[in-house]
DRENFI-660412 format. One record per residue: residue in three letters; residue number from 0; x, y, z of N, C-alpha, C, CB in turn. Coordinates in Angstrom, 1 decimal. Glycine has a CB too. Layout:
% residues N
[node "Ala"; NUM; [X; Y; Z]; [X; Y; Z]; [X; Y; Z]; [X; Y; Z]],
...
END
This chain:
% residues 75
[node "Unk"; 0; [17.2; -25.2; 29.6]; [15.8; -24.7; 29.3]; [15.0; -24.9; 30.6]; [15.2; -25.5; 28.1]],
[node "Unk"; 1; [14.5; -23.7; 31.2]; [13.4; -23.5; 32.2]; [12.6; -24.9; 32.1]; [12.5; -22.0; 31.9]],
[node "Unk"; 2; [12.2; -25.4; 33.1]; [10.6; -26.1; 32.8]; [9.8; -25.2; 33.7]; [10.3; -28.1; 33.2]],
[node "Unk"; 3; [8.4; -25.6; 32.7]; [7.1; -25.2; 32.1]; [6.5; -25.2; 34.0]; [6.3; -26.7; 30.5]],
[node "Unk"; 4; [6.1; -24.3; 34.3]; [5.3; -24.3; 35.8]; [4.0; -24.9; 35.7]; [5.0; -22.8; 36.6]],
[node "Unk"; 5; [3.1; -25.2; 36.6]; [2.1; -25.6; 36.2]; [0.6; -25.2; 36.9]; [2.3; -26.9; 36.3]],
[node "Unk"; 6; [1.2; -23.9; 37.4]; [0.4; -22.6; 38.4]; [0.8; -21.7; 37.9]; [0.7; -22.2; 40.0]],
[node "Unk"; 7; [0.7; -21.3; 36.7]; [0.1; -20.2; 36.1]; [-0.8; -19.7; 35.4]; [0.7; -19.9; 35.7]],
[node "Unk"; 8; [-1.5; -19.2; 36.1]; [-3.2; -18.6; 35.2]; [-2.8; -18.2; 34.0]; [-4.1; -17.1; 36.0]],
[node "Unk"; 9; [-4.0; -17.6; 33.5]; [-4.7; -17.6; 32.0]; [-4.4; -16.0; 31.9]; [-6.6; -18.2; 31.8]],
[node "Unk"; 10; [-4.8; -15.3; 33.5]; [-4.7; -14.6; 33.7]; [-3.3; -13.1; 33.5]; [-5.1; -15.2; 34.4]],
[node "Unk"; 11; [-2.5; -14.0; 34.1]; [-0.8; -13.9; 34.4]; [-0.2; -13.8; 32.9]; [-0.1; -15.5; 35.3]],
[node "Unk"; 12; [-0.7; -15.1; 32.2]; [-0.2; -14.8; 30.5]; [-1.0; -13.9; 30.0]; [-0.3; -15.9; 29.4]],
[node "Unk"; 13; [-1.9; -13.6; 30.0]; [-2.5; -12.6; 29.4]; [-1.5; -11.4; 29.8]; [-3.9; -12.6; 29.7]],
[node "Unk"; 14; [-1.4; -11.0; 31.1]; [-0.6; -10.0; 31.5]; [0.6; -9.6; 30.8]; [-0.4; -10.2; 32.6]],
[node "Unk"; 15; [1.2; -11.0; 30.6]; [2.8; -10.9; 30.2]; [3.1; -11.0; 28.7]; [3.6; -12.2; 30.7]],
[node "Unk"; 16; [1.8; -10.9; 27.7]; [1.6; -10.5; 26.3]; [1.2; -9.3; 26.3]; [0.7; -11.3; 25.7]],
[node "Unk"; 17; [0.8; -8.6; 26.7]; [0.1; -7.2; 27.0]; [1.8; -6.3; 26.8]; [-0.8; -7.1; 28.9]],
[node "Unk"; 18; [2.7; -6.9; 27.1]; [3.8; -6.5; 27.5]; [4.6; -7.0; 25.9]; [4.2; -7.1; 29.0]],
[node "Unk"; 19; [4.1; -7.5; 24.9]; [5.0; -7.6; 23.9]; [3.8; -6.7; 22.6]; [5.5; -9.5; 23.5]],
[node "Unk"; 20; [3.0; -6.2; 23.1]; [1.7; -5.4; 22.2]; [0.5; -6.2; 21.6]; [2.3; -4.7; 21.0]],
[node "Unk"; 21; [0.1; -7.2; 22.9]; [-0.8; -8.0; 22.6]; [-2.1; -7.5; 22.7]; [-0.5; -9.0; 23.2]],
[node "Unk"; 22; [-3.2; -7.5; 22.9]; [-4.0; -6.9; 23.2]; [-5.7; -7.3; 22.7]; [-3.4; -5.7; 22.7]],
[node "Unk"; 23; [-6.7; -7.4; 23.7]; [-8.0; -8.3; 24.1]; [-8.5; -8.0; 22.6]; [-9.3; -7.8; 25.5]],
[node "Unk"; 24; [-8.7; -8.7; 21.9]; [-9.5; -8.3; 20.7]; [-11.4; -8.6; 21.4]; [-8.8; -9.5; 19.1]],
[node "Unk"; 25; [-11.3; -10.2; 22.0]; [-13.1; -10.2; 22.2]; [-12.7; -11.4; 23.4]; [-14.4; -10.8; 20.5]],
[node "Unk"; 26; [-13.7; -11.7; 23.6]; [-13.5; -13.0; 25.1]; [-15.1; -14.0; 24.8]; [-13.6; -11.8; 27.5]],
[node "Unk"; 27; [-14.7; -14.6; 24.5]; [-16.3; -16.0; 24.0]; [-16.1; -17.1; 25.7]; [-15.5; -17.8; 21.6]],
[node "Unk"; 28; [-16.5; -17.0; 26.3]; [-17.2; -17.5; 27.6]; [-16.0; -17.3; 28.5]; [-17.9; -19.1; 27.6]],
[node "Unk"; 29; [-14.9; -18.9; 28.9]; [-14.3; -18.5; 29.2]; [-12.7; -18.2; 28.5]; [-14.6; -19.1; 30.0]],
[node "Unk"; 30; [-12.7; -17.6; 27.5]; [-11.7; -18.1; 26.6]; [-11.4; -16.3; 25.9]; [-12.5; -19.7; 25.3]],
[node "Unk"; 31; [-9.9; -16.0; 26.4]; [-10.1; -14.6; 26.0]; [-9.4; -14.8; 24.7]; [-9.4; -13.3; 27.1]],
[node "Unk"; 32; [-9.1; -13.8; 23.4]; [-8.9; -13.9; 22.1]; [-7.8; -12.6; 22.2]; [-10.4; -13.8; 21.0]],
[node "Unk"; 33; [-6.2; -12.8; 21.7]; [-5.5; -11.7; 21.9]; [-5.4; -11.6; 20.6]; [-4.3; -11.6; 22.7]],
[node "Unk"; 34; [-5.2; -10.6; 20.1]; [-4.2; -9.8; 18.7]; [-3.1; -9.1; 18.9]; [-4.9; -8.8; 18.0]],
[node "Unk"; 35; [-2.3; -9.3; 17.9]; [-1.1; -8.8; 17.8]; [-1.2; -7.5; 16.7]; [0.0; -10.1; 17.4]],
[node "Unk"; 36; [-1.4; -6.4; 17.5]; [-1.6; -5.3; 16.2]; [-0.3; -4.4; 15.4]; [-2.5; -4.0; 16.9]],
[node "Unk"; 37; [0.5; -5.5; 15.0]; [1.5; -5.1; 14.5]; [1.6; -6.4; 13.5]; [2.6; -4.8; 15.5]],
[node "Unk"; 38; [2.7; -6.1; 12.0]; [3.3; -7.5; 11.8]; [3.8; -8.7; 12.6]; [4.1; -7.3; 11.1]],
[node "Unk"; 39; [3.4; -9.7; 12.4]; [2.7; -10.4; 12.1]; [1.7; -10.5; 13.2]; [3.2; -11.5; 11.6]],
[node "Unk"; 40; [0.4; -10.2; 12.7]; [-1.0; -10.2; 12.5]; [-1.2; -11.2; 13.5]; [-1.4; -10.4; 11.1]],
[node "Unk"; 41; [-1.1; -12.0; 14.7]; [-1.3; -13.2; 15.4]; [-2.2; -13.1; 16.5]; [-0.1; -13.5; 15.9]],
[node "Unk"; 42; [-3.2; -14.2; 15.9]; [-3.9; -14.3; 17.2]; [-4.0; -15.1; 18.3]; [-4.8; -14.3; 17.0]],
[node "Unk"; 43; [-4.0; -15.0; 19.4]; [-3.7; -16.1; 20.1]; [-5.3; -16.4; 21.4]; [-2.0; -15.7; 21.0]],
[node "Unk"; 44; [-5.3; -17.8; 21.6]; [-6.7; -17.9; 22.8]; [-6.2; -18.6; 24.0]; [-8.1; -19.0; 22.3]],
[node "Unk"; 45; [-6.5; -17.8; 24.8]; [-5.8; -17.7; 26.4]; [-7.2; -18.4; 27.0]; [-5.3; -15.8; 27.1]],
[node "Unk"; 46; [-6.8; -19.1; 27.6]; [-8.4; -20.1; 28.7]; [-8.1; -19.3; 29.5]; [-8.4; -21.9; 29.5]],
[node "Unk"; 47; [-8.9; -18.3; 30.5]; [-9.0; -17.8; 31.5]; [-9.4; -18.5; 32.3]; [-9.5; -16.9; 31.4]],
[node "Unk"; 48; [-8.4; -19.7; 33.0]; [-8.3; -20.8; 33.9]; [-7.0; -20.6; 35.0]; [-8.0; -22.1; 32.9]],
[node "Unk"; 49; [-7.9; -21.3; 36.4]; [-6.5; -20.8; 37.1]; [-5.0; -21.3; 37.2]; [-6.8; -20.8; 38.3]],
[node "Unk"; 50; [-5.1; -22.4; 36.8]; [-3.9; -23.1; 36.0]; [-3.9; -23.5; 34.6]; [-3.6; -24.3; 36.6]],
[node "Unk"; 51; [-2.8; -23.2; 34.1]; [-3.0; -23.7; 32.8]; [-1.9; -24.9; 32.8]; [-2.7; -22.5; 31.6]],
[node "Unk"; 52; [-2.4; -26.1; 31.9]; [-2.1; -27.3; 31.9]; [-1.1; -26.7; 30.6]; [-3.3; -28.5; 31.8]],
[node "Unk"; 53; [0.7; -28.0; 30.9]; [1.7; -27.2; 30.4]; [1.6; -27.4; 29.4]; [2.8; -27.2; 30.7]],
[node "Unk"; 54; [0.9; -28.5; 28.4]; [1.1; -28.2; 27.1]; [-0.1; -27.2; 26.4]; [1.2; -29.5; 26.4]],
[node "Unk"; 55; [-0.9; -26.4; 27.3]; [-1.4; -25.4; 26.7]; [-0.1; -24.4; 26.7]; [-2.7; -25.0; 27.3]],
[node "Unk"; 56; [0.0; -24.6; 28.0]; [0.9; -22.8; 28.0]; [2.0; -23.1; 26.7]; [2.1; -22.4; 30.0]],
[node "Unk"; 57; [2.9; -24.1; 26.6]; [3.8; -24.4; 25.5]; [3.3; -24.1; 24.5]; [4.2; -25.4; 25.4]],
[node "Unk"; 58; [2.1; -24.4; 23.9]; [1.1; -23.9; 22.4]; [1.1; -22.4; 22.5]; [-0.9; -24.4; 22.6]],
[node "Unk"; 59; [0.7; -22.2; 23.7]; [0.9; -20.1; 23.4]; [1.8; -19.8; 23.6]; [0.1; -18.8; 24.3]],
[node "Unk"; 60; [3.1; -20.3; 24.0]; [4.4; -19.3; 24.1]; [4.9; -19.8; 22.4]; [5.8; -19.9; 25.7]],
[node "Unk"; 61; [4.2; -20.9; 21.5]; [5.1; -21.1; 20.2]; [4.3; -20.1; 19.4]; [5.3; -22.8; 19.5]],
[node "Unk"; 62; [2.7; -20.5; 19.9]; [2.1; -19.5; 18.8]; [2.5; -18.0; 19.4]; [0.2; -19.7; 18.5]],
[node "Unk"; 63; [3.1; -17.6; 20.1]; [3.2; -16.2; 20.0]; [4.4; -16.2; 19.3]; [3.2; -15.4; 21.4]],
[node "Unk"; 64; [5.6; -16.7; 19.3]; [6.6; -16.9; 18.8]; [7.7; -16.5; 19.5]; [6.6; -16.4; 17.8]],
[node "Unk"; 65; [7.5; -17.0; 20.9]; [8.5; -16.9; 21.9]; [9.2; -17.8; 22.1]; [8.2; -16.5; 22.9]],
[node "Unk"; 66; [10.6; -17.8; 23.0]; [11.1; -19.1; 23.6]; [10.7; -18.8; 25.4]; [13.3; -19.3; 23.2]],
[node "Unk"; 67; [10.9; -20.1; 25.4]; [10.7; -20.0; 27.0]; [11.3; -19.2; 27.3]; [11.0; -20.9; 27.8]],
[node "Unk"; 68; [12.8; -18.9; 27.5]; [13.2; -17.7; 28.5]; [12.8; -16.5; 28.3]; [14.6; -17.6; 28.7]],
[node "Unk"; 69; [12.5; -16.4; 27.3]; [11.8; -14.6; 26.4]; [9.9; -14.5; 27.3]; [11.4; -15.1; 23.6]],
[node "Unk"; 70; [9.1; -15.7; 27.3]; [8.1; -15.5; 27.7]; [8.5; -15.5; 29.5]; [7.2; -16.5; 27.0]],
[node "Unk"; 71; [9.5; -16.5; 30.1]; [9.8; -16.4; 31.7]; [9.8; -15.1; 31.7]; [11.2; -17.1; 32.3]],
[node "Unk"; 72; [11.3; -14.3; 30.8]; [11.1; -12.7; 31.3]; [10.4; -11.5; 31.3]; [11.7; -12.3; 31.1]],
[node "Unk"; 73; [9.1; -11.7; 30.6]; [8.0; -11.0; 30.7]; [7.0; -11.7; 31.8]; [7.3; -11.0; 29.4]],
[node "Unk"; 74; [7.2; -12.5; 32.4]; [6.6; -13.1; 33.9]; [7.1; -12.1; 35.0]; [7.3; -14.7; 34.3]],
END
């Protein structure tokens, strides 16, 4: 199992959800809000930070319902 980097923006995941049909529903300061507009219905909150600390990024790769290597290869 890959380990978790600890230089990757908020930014970068956002990017690499966009790519499974994720998509900005709204952004509250710094904190963007994705939706999943398909079953299941999932929403996820991305810190638009320039690193994300790894047990955030680990929280959004489970709540999206990826494994690590599934979210690595959308990187």
């Amino acid at each position: 199992m890959p380990k978790l980097p600890s230089d990757i923006s908020g930014e970068r995941v956002v990017k690499a959800l966009f790519k499974i049909g994720y998509r900005v529903d709204h952004q509250t300061g710094s904190h963007i809000i994705l939706r999943l507009n398909k079953p299941p219905f999932r929403r996820l909150t991305v810190p638009q930070h320039k690193d994300l600390a790894r047990g955030t990024l680990r929280a959004i790769i489970k709540q999206a319902g990826l494994t690590r290597e599934e979210f690595f290869d959308l990187l």
